[in-house]
Structures are given as structure tokens and as C-alpha cells.
C-alpha positions as CSV (number, residue, x, y, z in Angstrom):
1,X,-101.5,-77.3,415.8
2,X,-103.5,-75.3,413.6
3,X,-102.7,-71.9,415.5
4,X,-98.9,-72.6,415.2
5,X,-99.0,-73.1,411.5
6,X,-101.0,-69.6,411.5
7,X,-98.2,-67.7,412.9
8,X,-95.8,-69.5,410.5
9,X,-97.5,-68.1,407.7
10,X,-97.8,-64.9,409.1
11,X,-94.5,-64.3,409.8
12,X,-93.5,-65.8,406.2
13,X,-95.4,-63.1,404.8
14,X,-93.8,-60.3,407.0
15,X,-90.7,-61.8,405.9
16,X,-91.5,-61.1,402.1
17,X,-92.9,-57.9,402.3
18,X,-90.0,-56.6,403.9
19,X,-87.6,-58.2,401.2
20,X,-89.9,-56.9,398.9
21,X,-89.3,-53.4,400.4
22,X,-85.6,-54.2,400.6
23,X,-85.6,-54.3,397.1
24,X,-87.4,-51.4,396.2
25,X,-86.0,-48.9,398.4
26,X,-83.0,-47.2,396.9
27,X,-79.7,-46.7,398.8
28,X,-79.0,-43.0,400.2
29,X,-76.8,-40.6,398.5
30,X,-74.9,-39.0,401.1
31,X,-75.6,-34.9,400.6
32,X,-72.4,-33.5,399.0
33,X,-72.3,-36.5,396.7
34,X,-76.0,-35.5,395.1
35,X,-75.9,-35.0,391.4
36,X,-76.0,-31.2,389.8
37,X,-77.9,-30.7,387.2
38,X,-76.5,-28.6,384.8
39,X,-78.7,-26.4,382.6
40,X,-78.4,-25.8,378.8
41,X,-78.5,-22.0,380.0
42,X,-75.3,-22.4,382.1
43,X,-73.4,-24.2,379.6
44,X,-74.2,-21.5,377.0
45,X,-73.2,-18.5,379.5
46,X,-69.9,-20.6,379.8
47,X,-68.9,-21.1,376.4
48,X,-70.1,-17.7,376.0
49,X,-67.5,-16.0,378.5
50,X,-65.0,-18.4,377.3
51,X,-65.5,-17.1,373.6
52,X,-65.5,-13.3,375.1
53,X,-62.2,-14.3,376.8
54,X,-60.8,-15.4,373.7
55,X,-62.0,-12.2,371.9
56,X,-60.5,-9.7,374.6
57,X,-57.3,-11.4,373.9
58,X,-57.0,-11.2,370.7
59,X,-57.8,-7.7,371.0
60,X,-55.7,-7.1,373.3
61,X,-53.3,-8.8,370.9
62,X,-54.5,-6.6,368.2
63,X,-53.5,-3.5,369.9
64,X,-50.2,-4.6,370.7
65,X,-50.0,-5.0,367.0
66,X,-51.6,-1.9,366.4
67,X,-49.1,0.3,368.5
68,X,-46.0,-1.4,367.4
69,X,-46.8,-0.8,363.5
70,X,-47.6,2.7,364.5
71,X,-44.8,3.3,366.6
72,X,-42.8,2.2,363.4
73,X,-44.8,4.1,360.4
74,X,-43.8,7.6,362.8
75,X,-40.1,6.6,362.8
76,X,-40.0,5.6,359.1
77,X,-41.9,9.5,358.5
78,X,-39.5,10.9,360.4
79,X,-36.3,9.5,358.8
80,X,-38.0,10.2,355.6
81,X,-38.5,13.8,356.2
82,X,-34.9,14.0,357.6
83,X,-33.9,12.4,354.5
84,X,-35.8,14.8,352.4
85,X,-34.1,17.7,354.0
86,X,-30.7,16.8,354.1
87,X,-31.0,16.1,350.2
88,X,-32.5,19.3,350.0
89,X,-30.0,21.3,352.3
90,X,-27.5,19.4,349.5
91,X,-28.7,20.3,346.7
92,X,-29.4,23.9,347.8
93,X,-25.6,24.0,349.0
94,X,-24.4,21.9,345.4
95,X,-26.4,25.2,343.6
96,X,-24.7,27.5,345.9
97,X,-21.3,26.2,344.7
98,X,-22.1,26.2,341.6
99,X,-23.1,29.4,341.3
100,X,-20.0,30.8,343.7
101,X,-17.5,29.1,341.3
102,X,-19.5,30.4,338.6
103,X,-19.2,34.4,339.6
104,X,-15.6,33.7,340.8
105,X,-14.4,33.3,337.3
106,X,-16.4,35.8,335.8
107,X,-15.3,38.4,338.1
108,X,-11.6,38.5,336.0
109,X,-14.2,39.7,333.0
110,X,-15.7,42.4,335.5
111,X,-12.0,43.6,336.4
112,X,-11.5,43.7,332.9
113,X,-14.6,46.0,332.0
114,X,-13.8,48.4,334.6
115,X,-10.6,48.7,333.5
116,X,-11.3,49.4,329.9
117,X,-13.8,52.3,330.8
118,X,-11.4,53.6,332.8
119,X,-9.0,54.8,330.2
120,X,-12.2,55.2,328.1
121,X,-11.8,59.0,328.1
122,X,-8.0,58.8,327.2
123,X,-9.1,56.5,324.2
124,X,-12.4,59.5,323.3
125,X,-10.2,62.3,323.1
126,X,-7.7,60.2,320.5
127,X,-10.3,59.4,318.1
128,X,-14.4,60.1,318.4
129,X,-14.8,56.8,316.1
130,X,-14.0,54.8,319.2
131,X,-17.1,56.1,321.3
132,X,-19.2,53.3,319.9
133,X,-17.1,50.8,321.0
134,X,-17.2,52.5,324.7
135,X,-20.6,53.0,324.7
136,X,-21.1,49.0,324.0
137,X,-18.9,48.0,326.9
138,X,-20.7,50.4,329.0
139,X,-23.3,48.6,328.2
140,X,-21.9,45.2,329.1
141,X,-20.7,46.5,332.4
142,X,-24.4,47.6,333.0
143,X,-25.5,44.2,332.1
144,X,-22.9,42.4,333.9
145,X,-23.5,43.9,337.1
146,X,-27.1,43.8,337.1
147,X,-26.7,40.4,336.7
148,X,-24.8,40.2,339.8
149,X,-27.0,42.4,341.5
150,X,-29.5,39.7,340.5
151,X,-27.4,36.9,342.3
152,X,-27.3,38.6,345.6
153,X,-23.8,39.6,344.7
154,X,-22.7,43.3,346.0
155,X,-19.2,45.1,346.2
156,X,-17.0,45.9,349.6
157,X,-17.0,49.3,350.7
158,X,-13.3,49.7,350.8
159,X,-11.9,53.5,350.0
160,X,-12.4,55.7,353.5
161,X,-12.7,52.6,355.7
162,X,-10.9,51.2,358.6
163,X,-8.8,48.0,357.6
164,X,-11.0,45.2,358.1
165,X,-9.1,41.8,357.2
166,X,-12.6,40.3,357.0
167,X,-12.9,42.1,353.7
168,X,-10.0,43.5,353.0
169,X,-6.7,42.5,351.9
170,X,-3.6,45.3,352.4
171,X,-1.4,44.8,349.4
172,X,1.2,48.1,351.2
173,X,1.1,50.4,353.4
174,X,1.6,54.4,352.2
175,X,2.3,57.6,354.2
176,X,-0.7,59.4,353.9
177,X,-1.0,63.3,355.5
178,X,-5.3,63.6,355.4
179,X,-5.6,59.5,356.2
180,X,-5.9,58.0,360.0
181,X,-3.5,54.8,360.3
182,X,-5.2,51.6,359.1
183,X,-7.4,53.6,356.9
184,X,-7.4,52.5,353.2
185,X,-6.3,55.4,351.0
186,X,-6.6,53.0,347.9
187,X,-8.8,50.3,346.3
188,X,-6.4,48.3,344.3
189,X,-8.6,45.4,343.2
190,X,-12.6,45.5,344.1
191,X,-14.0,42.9,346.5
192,X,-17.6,41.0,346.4
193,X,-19.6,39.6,349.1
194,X,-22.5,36.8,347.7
195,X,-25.2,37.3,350.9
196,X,-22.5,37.4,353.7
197,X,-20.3,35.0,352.5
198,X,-16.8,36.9,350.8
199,X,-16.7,36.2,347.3
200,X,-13.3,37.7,346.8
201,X,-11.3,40.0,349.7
202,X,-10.9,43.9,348.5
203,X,-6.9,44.1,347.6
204,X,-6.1,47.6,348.9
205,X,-3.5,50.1,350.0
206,X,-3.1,51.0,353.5
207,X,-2.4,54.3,355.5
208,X,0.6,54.1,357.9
């Protein structure tokens, strides 16, 4: 009796160590289920290429920017400059014009001068009083054409030379013995060039 109640008790005991070891034994975590532990290195290398893609984007994004405005402050130079030179071509050709229009009407006055001094010896040999009076539009044919001169403004060759109807303007057409045909014989009204343009065509007679 007593060695039954023995073994009872033995195997009661058995029976609460191993609950006891049930309970502290933990359950197993498979292996791709085990728990990472993630450093406060790591996380700050994240963030960090996180911020450094942010950055090269809006880099990126600044250079877009940066070629755009570029790409517009070389137009807006070059349709200034274009701008400045067309204005300037304008008001270089509005001066031309100006002054064209300008010799134009004084060249009447030239005509004029040339034909007073002309006849000046006819008017010397009537009365010596008059010389004076030649000798001061001499004077303002001098002046006169200098200024001219001073313009860029010259005369047409005209007596001697073959017709030319880019300068010259045949008014007739005369027999003329010593003269080859198309020759002119005779300057009938002078012609001016201003540079190469034709200020006024020479008016002259023509050999048949």
C-alpha cells in the first residue's frame, strides 16, 4: 500500500514539472517570420537618401528652369538688337531723305549761279562797277559747291561721253561732223549723283 501511494506522488510531481515547463517555454517562431531589428543608423541612411532624392529633383527641376529662362533672355537680346537696327537703318534712311530732298531743291539755286557767271563777262565789259557783284556770286558758287562736295554730292561727266540713260537724259539729237553717234556734243542741264544714287539725270544733246 504504502509503495503504490509512492509512485502516485511521483508521478504527480512529474506531472507538474512538466506543466511548469509547459508554461515557461515559449512557442517557436518559424525562421522567415523572425523579427528585424532595425537600427537608428539605417533609418537615418534612409531618410537621408530620401532627402538627396528630393534635392536631385529639385535640381533637376531647377535646371529645367534655368535653361528655359535662358533660352528666353537670348531670344528677347536678339529681337532687341534686331529692333535696334532696324530703327537705326530708319533713321539713317529718314536722314538720307531728308537730306536728298534737301539738295534737290537747292540745285534750281546752283543752275541759277552757274548761269549768272556765265554771262558774267558780257555783264564786265558793260560796266566795271558790276565786278563786285560777280565776284560775290563767285563766291557763293564756291561755297555752294563745297557744300555739296561736303554731302558726298558730285556732278555727271556728261560732254565727250557715250549716252548713258543711267545718267543721262537726251533732250535731241544734232548732226555732228567730229562726234561718234550716241556721243553727247552738249550738256544742256548738269546732273548730280549723292554716293551712287542719281540725284538728278544730266539733260543733254545727242550726236546722230
Amino acid at each position: 500500500m504504502k509503495k503504490k501511494a509512492s509512485m502516485h506522488k511521483e508521478e504527480q510531481q512529474q506531472h507538474v514539472e512538466q506543466e511548469e515547463l509547459k508554461g515557461t517555454k515559449e512557442p517557436a517562431i518559424p525562421s522567415d517570420e523572425q523579427p528585424i531589428e532595425v537600427t537608428a543608423e539605417e533609418v537615418h541612411r534612409e531618410e537621408s537618401c530620401s532627402r538627396i532624392a528630393e534635392l536631385e529633383k529639385e535640381l533637376e527641376a531647377a535646371r529645367q528652369d534655368a535653361e528655359k529662362y535662358r533660352g528666353e533672355a537670348l531670344r528677347y537680346a536678339a529681337e532687341f538688337e534686331n529692333f535696334r537696327k532696324r530703327k537705326e537703318r530708319e533713321a539713317s534712311a529718314t536722314v538720307e531723305r531728308v537730306l536728298e530732298n534737301t539738295i534737290r531743291e537747292l540745285l534750281p539755286l546752283v543752275d541759277d549761279v552757274h548761269r549768272i557767271l556765265e554771262h558774267a563777262p558780257e555783264v564786265l565789259e558793260k560796266s566795271e562797277e558790276a565786278r563786285p557783284y560777280v565776284e560775290g556770286v563767285q563766291l557763293l558758287q564756291k561755297n555752294l559747291m563745297k557744300w555739296l562736295e561736303n554731302k558726298g554730292v558730285k556732278k555727271i561727266e556728261a560732254k565727250g561721253k557715250k549716252m548713258d540713260v543711267n545718267y543721262h537724259e537726251a533732250i535731241t539729237q544734232m548732226e555732228h561732223p567730229e562726234a561718234e553717234s550716241e556721243t553727247v556734243i552738249e550738256e544742256y542741264q548738269t546732273g548730280y549723283l549723292l554716293g551712287d544714287r542719281v540725284l538728278r539725270h544730266a539733260k543733254v544733246v545727242v550726236a546722230r
